[in-house]
N, C-alpha and C positions, 0 to 999 in steps of 0.2 A: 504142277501148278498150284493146286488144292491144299498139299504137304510140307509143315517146313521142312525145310532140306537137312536130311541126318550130318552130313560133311559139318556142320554147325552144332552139332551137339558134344557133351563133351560129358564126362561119367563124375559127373557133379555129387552124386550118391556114396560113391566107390569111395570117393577121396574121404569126405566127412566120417563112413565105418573107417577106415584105416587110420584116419584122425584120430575117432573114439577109440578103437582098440591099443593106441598106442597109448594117449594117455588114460586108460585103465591097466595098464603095465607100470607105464614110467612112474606115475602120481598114486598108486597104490596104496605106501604109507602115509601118503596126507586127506586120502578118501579113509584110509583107518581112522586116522586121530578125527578126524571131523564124525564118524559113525559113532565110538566112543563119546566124542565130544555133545551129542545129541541124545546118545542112547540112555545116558548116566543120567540126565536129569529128570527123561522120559520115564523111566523107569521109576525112580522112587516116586514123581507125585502119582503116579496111576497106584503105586501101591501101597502111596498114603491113603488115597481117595477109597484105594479097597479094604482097606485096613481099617478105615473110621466107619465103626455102626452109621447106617443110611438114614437116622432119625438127628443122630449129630450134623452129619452134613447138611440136612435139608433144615434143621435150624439154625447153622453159621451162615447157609446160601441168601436164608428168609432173614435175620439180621443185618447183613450187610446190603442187602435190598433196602430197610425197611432206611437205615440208617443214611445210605447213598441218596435213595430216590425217593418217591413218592412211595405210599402206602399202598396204593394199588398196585406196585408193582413186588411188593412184600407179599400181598396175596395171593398175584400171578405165580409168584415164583414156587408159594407153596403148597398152590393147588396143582403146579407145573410138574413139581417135579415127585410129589405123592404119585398122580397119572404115571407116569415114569414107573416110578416102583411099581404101583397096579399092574402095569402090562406087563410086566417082566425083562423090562431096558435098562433095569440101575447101571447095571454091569457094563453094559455096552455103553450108556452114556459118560459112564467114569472114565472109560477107552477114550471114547472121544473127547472129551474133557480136557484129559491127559495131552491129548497129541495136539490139540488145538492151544492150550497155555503152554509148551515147549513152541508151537510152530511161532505164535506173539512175540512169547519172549524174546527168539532169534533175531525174529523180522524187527523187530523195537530195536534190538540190540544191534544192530547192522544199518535199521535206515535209519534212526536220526542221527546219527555222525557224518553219515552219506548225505542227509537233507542240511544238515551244518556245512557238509563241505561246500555243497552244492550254492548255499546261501552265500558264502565268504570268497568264493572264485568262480567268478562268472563262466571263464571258458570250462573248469570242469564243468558246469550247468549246462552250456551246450555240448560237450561229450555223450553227457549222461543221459540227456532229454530224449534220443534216440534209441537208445538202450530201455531205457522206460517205457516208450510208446510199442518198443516192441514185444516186451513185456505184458501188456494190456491189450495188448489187440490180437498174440497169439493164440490159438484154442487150445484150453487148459490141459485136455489130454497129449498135448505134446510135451509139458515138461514134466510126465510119468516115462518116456523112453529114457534121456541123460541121468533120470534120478536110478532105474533100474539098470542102468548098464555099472556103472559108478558104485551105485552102494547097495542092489541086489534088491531082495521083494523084503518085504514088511512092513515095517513103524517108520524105520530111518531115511527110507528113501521116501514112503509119505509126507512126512516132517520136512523132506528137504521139497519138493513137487510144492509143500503148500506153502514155505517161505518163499520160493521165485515166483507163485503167482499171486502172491500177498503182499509184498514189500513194498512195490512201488507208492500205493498210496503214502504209505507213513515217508515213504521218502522225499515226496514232492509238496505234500502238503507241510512235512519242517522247515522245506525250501520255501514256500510260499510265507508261513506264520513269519519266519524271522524277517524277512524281505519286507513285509507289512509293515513291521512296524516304524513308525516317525523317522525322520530323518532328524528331526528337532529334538527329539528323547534320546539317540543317538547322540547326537553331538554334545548335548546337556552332559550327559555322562563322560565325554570326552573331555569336557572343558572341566570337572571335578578330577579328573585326573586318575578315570578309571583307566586300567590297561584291556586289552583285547578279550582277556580272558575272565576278567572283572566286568565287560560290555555283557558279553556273551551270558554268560550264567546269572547274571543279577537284574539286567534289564530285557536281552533281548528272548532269554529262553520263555521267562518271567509274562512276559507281555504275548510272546507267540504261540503260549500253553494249550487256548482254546480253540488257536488251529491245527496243532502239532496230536491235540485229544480226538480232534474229528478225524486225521490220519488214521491214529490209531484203531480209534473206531469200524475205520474202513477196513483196517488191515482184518479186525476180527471175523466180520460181515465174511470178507471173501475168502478169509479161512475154512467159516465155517462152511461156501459154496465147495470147499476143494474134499468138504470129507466124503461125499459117494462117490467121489469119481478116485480118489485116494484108496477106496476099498479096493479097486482092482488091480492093485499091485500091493495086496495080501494087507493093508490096514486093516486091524479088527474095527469095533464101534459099529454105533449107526448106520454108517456109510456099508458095511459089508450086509445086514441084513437089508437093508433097502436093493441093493443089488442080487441076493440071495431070492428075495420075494420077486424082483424080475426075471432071473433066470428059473425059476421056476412058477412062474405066474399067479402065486401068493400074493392078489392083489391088497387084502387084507393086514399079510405079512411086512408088505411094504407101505402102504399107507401110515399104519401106527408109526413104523419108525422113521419115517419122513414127518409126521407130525412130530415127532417126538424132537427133531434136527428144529424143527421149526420153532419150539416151546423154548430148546435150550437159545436159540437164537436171538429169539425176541429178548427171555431174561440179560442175556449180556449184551444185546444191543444197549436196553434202559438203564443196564448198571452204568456201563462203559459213558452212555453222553449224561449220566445225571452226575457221575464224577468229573467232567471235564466241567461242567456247568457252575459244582459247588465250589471246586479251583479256583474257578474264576471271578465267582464270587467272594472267596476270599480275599481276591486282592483289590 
């Protein structure tokens, strides 16, 4: 009376593993070219960033602050990231660094085409719309299981965990920028005898910039939410001492380098929206 009744259940579990193991068989060489395809770029900037003396970086970091944003945020960035050096994080922040501008990259390079399509066909909009909310609303340590079965422990299947819980912003918010703008600047450019592709990149990208920057913004934001939890399926960086200091109760050990997650954050928070700001003041 109390129980649902088992005769109704059905091995809903069983099927999805047999799903997964298959296509980690059948799709094998396209989960290759895509680990490649993540790992090649991963790799040389972490070992540019390691490569360039840490007095160079923290002066191109503190120049392009100083040049983006505000001045204060010139001096945050390099009182920010000396502390850094002091504690002994350079390394690790490079790591993470590293894996957070490949994860951007992806997510940029996948949703705004996706937020373009989204803008120009309505029904793909409602396809997607559900695919997106489930994206955002599932808890982020689920999509470390498909990244690890697919592309194994490390960097790659990190990078891949923190573009499916990153993208959506950048892809809804291209959808929403282009969608915004005028129906009257639209048409204006119709009536001069722009073509679709003329609309798109001259007026409507143009115009939709400082919402398509706030996407992007986002997309950083929750990248960089995805790097402690990205440690436990073997990503070095921040994220694995923050979690190293909890399994061993190093509260010390992790504090520093959760403030340290925090320091890089804030600096690319203020780069990220003082560039979208100067954009659009240029236009």
């Amino acid at each position: 009376m109390f129980n649902f009744p088992e005769i109704f259940s059905f091995p809903l579990g069983e099927w999805i593993n047999i799903a997964v193991e298959w296509l980690t068989v059948t799709l094998a060489p396209v989960f290759n070219v895509i680990t490649v395809a993540i790992r090649t770029p991963l790799v040389y900037i972490e070992r540019a960033l390691w490569w360039l003396p840490w007095w160079v970086l923290i002066l191109a970091f503190t120049f392009v602050s100083w040049r983006v944003a505000k001045h204060w945020v010139a001096i945050l960035t390099l009182v920010g990231f000396l502390f850094i050096g002091v504690v002994g994080l350079w390394n690790d922040t490079m790591t993470t660094i590293a894996i957070i501008v490949t994860s951007v990259f992806v997510s940029v390079l996948i949703g705004i085409p996706l937020g373009i399509l989204a803008a120009k066909n309505d029904r793909f909009q409602s396809l997607i719309r559900p695919v997106l909310d489930g994206m955002q609303t599932m808890p982020s340590f689920v999509y470390l299981i498909p990244a690890v079965f697919f592309f194994g422990l490390g960097k790659v299947p990190a990078v891949v965990a923190t573009f499916i819980y990153a993208v959506p912003p950048c892809i809804r918010l291209t959808n929403l920028g282009i969608r915004q703008v005028a129906a009257e600047t639209v048409e204006a450019g119709r009536s001069f005898g722009c073509t679709e592709t003329q609309l798109l990149f001259k007026i409507q990208l143009p115009l939709a910039r400082p919402t398509i920057m706030a996407g992007v913004n986002q997309t950083i934001m929750m990248a960089l939410a995805m790097v402690v939890i990205a440690s436990m399926i073997g990503a070095a960086g921040l994220g694995l001492e923050v979690l190293r200091g909890i399994e061993r109760l190093d509260v010390g050990r992790g504090f520093i380098a959760g403030f340290a997650i925090v320091i890089v954050a804030i600096i690319i928070d203020r780069i990220s929206q003082a560039f979208g700001k100067s954009e659009n003041n240029r236009k």
